[in-house]
C-alpha positions as CSV (number, residue, x, y, z in Angstrom):
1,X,7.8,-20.3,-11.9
2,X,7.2,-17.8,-14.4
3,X,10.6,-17.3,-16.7
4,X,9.3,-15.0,-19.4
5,X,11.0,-11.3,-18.8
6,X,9.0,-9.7,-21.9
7,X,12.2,-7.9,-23.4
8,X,14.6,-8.4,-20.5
9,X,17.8,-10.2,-21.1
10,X,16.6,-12.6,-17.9
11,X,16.3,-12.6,-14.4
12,X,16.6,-8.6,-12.8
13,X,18.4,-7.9,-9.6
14,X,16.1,-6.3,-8.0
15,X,16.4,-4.2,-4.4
16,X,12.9,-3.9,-2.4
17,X,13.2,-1.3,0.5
18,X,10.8,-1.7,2.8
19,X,9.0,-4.8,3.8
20,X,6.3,-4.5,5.5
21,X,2.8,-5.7,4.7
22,X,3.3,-5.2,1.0
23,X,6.4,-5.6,0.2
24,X,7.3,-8.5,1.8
25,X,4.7,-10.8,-0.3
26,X,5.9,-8.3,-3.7
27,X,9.6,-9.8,-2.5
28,X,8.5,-13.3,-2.4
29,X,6.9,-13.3,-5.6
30,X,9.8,-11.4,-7.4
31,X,11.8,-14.4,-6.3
32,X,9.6,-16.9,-7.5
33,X,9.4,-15.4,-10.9
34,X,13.2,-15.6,-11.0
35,X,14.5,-12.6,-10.1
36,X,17.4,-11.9,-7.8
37,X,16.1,-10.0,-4.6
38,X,17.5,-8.0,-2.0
39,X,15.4,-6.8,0.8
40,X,15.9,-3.7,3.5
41,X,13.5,-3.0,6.1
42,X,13.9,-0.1,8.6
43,X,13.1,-3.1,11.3
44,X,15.7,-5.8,10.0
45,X,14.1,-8.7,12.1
46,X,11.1,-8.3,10.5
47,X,12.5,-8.7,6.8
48,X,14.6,-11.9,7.7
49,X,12.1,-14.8,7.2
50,X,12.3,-13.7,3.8
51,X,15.9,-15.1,3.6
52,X,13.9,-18.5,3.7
53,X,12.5,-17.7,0.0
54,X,16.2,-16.9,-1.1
55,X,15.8,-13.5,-0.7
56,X,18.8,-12.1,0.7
57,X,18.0,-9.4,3.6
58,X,20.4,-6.6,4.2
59,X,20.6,-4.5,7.4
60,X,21.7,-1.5,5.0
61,X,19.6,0.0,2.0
62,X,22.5,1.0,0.4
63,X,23.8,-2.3,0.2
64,X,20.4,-3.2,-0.6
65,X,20.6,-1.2,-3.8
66,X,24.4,-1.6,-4.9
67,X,24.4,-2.4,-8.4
68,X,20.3,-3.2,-8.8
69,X,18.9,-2.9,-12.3
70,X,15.3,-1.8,-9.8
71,X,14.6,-0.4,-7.1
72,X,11.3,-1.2,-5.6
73,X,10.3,1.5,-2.6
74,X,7.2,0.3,-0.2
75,X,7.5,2.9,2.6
76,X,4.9,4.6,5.0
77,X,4.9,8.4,3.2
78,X,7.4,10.4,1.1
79,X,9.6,11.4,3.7
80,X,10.5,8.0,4.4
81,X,11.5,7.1,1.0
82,X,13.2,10.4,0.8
83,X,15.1,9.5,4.0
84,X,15.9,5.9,2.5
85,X,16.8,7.0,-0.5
86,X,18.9,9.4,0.2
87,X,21.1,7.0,2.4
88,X,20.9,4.3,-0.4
89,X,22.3,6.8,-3.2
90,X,26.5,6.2,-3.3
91,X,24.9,2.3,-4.3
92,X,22.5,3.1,-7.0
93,X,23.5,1.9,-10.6
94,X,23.0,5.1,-13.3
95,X,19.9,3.7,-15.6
96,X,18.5,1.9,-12.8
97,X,14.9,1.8,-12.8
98,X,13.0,3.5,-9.6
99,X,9.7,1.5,-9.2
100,X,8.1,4.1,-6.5
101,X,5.4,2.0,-4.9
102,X,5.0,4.3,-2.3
103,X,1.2,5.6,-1.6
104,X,2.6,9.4,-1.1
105,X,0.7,11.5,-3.2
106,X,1.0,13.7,-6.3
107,X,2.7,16.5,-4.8
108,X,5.7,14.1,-3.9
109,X,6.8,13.6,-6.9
110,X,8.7,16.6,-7.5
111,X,11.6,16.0,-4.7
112,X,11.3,12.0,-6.0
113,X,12.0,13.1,-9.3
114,X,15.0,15.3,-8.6
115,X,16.6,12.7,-6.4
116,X,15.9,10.6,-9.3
117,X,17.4,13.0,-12.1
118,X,20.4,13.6,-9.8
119,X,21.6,9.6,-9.7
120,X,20.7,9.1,-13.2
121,X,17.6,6.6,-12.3
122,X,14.7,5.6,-15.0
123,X,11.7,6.9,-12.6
124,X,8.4,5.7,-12.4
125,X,5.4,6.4,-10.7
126,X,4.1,3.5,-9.7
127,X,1.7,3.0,-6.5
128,X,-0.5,0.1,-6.1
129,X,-3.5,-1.3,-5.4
130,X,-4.7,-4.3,-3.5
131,X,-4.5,-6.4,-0.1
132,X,-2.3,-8.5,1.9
133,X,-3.2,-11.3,0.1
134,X,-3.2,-10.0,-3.3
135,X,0.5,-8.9,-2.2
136,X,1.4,-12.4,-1.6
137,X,-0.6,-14.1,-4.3
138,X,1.0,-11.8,-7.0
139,X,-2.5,-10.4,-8.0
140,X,-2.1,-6.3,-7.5
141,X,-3.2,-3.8,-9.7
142,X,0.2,-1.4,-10.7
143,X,-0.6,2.2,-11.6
144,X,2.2,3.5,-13.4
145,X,3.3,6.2,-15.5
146,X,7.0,6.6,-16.6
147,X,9.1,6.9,-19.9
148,X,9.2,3.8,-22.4
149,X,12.8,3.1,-21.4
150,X,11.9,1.9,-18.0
151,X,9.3,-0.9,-19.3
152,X,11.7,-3.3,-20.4
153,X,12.8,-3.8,-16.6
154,X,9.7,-2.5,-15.2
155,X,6.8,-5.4,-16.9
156,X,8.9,-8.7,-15.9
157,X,8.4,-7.1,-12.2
158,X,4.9,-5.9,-12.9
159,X,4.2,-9.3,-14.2
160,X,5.4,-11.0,-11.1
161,X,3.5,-9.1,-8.6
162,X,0.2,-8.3,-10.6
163,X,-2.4,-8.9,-12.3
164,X,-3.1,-5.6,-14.1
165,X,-1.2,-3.0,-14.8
166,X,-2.2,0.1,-16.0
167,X,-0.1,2.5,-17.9
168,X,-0.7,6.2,-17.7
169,X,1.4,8.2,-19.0
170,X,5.3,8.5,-19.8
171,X,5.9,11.1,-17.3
172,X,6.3,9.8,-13.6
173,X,7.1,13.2,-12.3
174,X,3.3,15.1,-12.9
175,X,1.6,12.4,-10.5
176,X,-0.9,10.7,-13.0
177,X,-0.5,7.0,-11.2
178,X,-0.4,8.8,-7.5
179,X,-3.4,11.0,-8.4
180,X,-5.8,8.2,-9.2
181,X,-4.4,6.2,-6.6
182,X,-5.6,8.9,-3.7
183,X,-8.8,8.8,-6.0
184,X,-9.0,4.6,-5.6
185,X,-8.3,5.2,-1.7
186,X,-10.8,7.6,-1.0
187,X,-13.5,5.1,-1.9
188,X,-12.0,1.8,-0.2
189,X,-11.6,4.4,3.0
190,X,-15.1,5.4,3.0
191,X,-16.4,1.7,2.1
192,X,-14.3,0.5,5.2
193,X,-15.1,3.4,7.6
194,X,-19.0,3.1,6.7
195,X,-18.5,-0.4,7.1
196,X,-17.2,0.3,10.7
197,X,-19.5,2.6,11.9
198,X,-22.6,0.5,10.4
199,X,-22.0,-2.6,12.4
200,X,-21.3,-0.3,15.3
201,X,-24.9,1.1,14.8
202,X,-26.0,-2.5,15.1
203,X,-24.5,-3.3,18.1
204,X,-25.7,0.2,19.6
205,X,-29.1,-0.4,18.7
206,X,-29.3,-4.3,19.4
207,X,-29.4,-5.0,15.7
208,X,-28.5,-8.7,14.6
209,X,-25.8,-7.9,12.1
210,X,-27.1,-10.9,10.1
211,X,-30.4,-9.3,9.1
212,X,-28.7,-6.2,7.8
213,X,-26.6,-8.7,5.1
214,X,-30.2,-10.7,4.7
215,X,-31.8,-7.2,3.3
216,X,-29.0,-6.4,1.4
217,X,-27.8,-9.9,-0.1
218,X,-27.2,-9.8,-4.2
219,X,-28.8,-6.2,-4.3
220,X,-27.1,-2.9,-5.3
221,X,-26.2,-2.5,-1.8
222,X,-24.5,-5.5,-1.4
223,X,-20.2,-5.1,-2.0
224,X,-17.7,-8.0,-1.2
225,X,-15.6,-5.2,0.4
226,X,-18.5,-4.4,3.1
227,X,-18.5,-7.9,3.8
228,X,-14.9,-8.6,4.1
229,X,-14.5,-5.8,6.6
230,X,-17.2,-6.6,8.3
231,X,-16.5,-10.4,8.6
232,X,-13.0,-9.0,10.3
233,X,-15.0,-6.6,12.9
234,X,-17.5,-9.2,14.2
235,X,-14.4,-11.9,14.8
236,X,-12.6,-9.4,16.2
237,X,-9.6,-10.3,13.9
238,X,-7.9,-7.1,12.9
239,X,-4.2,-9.2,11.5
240,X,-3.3,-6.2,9.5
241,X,-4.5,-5.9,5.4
242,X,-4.1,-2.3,5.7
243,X,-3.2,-0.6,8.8
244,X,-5.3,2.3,10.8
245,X,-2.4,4.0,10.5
246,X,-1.3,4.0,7.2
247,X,-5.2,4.8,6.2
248,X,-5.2,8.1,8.6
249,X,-2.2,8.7,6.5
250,X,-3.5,8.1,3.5
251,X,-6.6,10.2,3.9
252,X,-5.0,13.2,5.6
253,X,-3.2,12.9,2.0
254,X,-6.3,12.8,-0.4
255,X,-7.9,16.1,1.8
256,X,-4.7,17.7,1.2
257,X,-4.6,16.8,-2.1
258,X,-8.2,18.0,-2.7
259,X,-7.8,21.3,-0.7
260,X,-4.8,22.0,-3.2
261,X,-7.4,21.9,-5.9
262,X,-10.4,23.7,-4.5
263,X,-12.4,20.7,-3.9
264,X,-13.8,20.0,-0.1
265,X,-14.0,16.3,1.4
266,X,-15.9,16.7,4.3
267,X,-16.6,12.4,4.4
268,X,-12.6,12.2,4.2
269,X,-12.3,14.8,6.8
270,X,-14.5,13.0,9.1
271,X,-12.7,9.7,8.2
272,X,-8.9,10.4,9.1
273,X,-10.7,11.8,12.3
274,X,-12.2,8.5,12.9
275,X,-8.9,6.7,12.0
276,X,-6.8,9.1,13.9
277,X,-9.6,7.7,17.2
278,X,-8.5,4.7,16.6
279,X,-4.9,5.0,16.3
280,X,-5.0,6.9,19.9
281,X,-6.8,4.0,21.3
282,X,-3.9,1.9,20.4
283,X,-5.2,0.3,17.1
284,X,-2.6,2.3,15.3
285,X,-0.9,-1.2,13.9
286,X,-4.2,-3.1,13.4
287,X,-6.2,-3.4,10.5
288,X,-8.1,-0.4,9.5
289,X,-11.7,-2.0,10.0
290,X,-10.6,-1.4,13.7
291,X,-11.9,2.3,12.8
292,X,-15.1,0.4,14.3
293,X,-13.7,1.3,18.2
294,X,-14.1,5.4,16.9
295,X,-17.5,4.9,17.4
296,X,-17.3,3.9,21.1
297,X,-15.3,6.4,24.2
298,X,-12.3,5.1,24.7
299,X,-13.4,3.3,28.5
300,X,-15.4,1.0,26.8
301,X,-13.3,0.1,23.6
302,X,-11.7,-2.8,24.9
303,X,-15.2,-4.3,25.7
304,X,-16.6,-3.8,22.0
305,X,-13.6,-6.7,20.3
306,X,-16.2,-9.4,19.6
307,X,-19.5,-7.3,20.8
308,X,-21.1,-6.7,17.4
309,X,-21.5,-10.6,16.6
């Protein structure tokens, strides 16, 4: 267990709100390293195994946040934390610092940073990067921009639940960190939905999947990421990393985002279509390499599971 706070007096209370497929490993590891963690997830049943890591789970985020020296937010989109935070505010301690993991884009930022202003919080932009099992293991990447005074509270978390952190800017409110995280997205998107609709075109064509990774094995082509997602199509194991919905989410952001800026996506477009397929076909809570059943009408998805293998 790591007790070095880098500047902190010791061990942080700290409040994560929302627990779902990242935040619940980012609790754990918060509580390994020491801290003292309180938990609130919109679906309390779901937070309460983390009382077994000595976590305590609260069935109200204000509770949650009563007194915290951080707040942690891991929530589906920006009105969700806006909705959370909102009920948590009589509890929030002026001087806290607002960690706002939050994938929600840059445009967010500026009713996150009034809410902020308005309770006397230390914000910080700070979305990050990484799977399910870099949540758990404690090796994320942390984009973050925010003023100087939040890093003393800030790095003893960062340090718990990452492996890199990387520091842009003292201002959370322009968007820096949320910017390049749309940026980080709209490539692992694309990498997963070509993944998807590559080992589709095998199966459609009677192509054994195998020979594809034979031509492309330690060659330019080749990406762990293709094969990760791919590995999880032709099992048929879709236990969430990153859900098909969150990723239509995510890229219905990033076109947004580019739209707002003159710049056109038409591969993004296409992608939250594919995702949005997939969510309809009821693969809304699966892992997003289950964008592979977009590629198939909707009769015959439940046939193509384990078909591409």
């Amino acid at each position: 267990m790591s007790t070095d706070f880098s500047g902190s007096s010791g061990p942080l209370s700290v409040a994560v709100l929302g627990t779902g497929i990242m935040g619940a490993g980012m609790a754990r590891n918060l509580a390994a390293a020491g801290h003292e963690v309180r938990a609130w997830n919109r679906t309390v049943d779901r937070a309460r195994p983390l009382a077994e890591d000595g976590i305590r789970v609260l069935a109200d985020p204000e509770a949650a946040v009563r007194g915290a020296d951080a707040v942690i937010t891991m929530l589906l989109d920006g009105t969700a934390v806006l909705d959370v935070m909102h009920r948590a505010a009589r509890g929030l301690k002026e001087g806290a610092v607002w960690v706002q993991s939050s994938t929600v884009g840059p445009t967010a930022q500026g009713e996150l940073a009034a809410l902020a202003r308005e309770h006397g919080l230390l914000f910080l932009d700070a979305p990050v990067l990484g799977t399910r099992q870099a949540a758990e293991s404690g090796k994320l990447t942390v984009l973050a921009a925010g003023p100087d005074a939040a890093r003393p509270v800030a790095e003893p978390l960062f340090q718990a639940i990452a492996a890199t952190t990387l520091w842009l800017g003292q201002d959370g409110t322009e968007g820096a960190a949320s910017s390049l995280k749309l940026v980080l997205n709209s490539w692992v998107l694309a990498v997963t939905n070509a993944t998807a609709e590559t080992m589709a075109l095998a199966r459609g064509l009677g192509v054994d999947p195998d020979r594809f990774f034979e031509a492309i094995d330690g060659g330019p082509l080749d990406l762990p990421y293709l094969r990760a997602k791919a590995a999880a199509i032709r099992a048929a194991d879709y236990t969430p990393n990153f859900s098909v919905e969150g990723a239509w989410k995510d890229l219905r952001l990033i076109v947004a985002a580019a739209e707002r800026n003159g710049v056109r996506l038409d591969l993004a477009e296409a992608g939250a279509e594919r995702f949005r397929r997939a969510s309809e076909q009821g693969h809304g809570g699966d892992d997003m390499a289950a964008s592979y059943f977009a590629s198939f009408p909707e009769k015959d998805a439940a046939d193509t599971a384990a078909a591409s293998d």
